[in-house]
C-alpha positions as a Python dict, from the first residue, in 0.01 Angstrom:
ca = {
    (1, 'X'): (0, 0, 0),
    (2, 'X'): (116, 360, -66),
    (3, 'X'): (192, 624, 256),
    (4, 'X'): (2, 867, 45),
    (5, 'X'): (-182, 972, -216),
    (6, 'X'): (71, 1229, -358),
    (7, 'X'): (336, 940, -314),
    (8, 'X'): (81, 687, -484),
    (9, 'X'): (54, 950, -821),
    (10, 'X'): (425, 977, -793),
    (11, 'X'): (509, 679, -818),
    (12, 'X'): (220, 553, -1083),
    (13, 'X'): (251, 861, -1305),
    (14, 'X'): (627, 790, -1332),
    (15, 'X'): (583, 382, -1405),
    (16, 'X'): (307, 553, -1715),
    (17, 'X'): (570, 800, -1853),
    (18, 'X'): (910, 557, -1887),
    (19, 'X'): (616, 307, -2070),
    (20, 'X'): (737, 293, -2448),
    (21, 'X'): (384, 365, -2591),
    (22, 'X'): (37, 443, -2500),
    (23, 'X'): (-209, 183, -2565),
    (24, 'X'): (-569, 250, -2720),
    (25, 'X'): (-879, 179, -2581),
    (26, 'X'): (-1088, 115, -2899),
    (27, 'X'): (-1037, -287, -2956),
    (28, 'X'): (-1118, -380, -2527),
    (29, 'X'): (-1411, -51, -2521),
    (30, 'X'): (-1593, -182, -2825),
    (31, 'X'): (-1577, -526, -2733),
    (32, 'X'): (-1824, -468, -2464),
    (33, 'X'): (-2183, -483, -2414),
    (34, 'X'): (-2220, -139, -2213),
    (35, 'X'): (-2042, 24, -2457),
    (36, 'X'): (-2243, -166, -2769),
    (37, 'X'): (-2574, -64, -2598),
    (38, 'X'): (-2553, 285, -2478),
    (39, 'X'): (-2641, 554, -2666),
    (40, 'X'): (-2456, 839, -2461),
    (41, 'X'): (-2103, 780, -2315),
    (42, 'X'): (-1959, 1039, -2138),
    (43, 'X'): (-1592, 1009, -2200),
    (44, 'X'): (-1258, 1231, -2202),
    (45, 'X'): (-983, 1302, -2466),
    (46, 'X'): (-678, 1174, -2362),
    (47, 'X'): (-319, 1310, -2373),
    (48, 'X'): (18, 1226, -2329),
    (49, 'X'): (80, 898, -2204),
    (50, 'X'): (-282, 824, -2085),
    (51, 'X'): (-477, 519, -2270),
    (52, 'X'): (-569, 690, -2572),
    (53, 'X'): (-914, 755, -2673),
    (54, 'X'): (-931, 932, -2971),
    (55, 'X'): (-1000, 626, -3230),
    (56, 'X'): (-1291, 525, -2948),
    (57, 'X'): (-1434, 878, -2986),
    (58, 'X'): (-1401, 831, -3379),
    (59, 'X'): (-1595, 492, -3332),
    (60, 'X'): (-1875, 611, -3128),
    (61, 'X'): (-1965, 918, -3308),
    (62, 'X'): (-1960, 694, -3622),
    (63, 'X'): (-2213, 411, -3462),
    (64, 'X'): (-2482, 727, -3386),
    (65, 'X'): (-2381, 697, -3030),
    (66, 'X'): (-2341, 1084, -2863),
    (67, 'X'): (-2039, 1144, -2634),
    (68, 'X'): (-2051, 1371, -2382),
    (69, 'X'): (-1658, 1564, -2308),
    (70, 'X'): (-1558, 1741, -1992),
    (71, 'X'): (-1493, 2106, -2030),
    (72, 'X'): (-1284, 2229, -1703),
    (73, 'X'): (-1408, 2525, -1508),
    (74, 'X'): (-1203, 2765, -1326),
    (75, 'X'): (-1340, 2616, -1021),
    (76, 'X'): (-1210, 2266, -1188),
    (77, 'X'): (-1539, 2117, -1154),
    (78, 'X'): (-1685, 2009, -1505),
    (79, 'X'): (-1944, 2125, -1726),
    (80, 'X'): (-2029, 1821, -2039),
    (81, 'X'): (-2041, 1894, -2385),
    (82, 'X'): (-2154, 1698, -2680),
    (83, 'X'): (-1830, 1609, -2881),
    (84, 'X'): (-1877, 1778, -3203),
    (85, 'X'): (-1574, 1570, -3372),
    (86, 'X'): (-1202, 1631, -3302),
    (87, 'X'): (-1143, 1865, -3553),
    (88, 'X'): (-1413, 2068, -3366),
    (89, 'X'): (-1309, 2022, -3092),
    (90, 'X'): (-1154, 2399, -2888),
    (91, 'X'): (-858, 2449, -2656),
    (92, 'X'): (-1047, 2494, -2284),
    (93, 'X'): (-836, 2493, -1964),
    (94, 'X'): (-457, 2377, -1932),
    (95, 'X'): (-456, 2284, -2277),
    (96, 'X'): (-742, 2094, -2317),
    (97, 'X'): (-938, 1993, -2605),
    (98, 'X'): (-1318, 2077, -2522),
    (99, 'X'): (-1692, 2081, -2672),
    (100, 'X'): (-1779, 2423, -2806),
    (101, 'X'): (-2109, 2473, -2632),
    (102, 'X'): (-2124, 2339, -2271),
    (103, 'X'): (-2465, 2160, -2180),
    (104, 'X'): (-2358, 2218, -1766),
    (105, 'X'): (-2198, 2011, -1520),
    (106, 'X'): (-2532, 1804, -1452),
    (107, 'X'): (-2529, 1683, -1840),
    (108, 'X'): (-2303, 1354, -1684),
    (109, 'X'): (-2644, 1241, -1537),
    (110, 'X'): (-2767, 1170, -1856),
    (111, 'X'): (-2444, 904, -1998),
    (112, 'X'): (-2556, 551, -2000),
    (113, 'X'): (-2232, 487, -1893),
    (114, 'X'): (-1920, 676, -1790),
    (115, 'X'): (-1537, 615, -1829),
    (116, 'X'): (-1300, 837, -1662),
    (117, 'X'): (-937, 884, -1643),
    (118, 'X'): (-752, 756, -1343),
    (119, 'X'): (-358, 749, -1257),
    (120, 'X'): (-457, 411, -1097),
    (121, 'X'): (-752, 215, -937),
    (122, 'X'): (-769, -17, -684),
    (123, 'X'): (-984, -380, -667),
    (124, 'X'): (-1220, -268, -435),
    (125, 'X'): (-1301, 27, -652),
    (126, 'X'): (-1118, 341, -549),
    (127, 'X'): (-986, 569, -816),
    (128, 'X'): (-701, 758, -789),
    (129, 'X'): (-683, 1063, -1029),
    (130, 'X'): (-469, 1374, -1099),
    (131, 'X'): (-566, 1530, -696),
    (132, 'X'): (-791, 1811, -850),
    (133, 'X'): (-1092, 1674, -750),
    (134, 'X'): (-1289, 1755, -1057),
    (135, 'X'): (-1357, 1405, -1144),
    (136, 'X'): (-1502, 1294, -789),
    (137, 'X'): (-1740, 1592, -812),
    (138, 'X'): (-1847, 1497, -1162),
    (139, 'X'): (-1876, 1097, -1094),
    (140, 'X'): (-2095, 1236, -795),
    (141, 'X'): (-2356, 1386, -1033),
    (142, 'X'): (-2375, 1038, -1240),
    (143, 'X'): (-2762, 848, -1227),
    (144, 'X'): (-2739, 587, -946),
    (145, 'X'): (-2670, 206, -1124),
    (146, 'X'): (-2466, 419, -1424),
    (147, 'X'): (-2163, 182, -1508),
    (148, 'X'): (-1864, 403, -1429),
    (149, 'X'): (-1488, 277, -1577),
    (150, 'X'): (-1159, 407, -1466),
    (151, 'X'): (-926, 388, -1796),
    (152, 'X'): (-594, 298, -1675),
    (153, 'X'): (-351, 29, -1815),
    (154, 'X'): (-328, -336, -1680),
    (155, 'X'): (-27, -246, -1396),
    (156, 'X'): (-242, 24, -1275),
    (157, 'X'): (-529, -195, -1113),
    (158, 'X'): (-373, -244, -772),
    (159, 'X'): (-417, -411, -460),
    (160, 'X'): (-520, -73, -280),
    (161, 'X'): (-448, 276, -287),
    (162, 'X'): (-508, 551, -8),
    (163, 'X'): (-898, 701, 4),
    (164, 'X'): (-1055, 1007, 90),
    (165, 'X'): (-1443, 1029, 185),
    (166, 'X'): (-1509, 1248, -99),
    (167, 'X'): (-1357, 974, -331),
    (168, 'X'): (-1578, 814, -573),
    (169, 'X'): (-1537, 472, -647),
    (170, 'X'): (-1625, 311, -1015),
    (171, 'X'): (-1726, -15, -1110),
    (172, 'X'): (-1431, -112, -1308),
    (173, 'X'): (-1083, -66, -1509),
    (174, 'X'): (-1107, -49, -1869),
    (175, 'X'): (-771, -86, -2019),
    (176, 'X'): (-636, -83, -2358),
    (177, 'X'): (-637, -509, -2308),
    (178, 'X'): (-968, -598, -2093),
    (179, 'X'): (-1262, -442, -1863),
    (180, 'X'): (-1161, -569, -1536),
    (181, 'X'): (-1437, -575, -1254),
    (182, 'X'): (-1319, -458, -962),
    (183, 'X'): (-1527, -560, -608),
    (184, 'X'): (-1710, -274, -592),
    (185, 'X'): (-1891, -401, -884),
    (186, 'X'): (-2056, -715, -723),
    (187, 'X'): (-2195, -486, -384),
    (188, 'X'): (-2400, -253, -586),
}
């Protein structure tokens, strides 16, 4: 178990970086029912060395199904936007690519399912993310019995990791190989 949070994204964001390559999400998202069935997936664009997402965006919007993007607030909670396509997509916040037009931060209640990024998640469910917070806010807002995945790769499901009370656990790991279901998954 990590001391710390701060010492858990330490030491997990510096295992991501010296990784060779990112992997994509596309082949494991795809190849499951959630993802096959819902018509409104609130998702993120990745960057850097975080599973990539872009060719799953590409795929969705082609099958009809909407996805909903984060745009950051100042406060760094998140408002949800309909992505428009990536080459519509606008610079928001610390360099992010965002919607245009911002549908609020209670639009994430509407996803049929929800997959997040994470710097690591833990068996029984807890998510560890970047230590801004906007994520646990947002995953609060999500309609109860909403699947919720952390996107992380296959050495960053863990034993445990150190929790907050204001954490919000998801349901399971989606990773550029497999959806893993972590134990949260068989209380709700």
């Amino acid at each position: 178990m990590f001391p710390s949070k701060a010492a858990a994204r330490q030491y997990l964001l510096g295992a991501r970086r010296a990784r060779p390559h990112s992997g994509d999400l596309l082949d494991s998202a795809r190849a499951q029912a959630e993802v096959q069935a819902a018509r409104r997936i609130a998702l993120y664009v990745s960057r850097g060395p975080e599973p990539q997402t872009g060719a799953l965006i590409d795929w969705l919007l082609a099958t009809g199904c909407e996805v909903l993007l984060p745009i950051l607030y100042a406060d760094n909670d998140l408002g949800w936007g309909i992505a428009p396509g990536a080459a519509d997509l606008v610079p928001g916040r610390l360099g992010l690519l965002e919607p245009p037009v911002d549908l609020g931060p209670d639009a994430i209640a509407t996803a049929d399912l929800v997959i997040c990024p994470a710097v690591a998640v833990a068996r029984d469910g807890v998510r560890l993310g970047r230590g801004g917070g906007s994520y646990d806010r947002a995953l609060a807002r999500v309609r109860p019995g909403t699947p919720i995945w952390a996107a992380v790769y296959d050495a960053e499901v863990v034993e445990a990791l150190p929790a907050d009370e204001h954490d919000q656990p998801v349901h399971a790991a989606l990773t550029p190989n497999q959806l893993i279901l972590l134990r949260r998954s068989q209380d709700d």
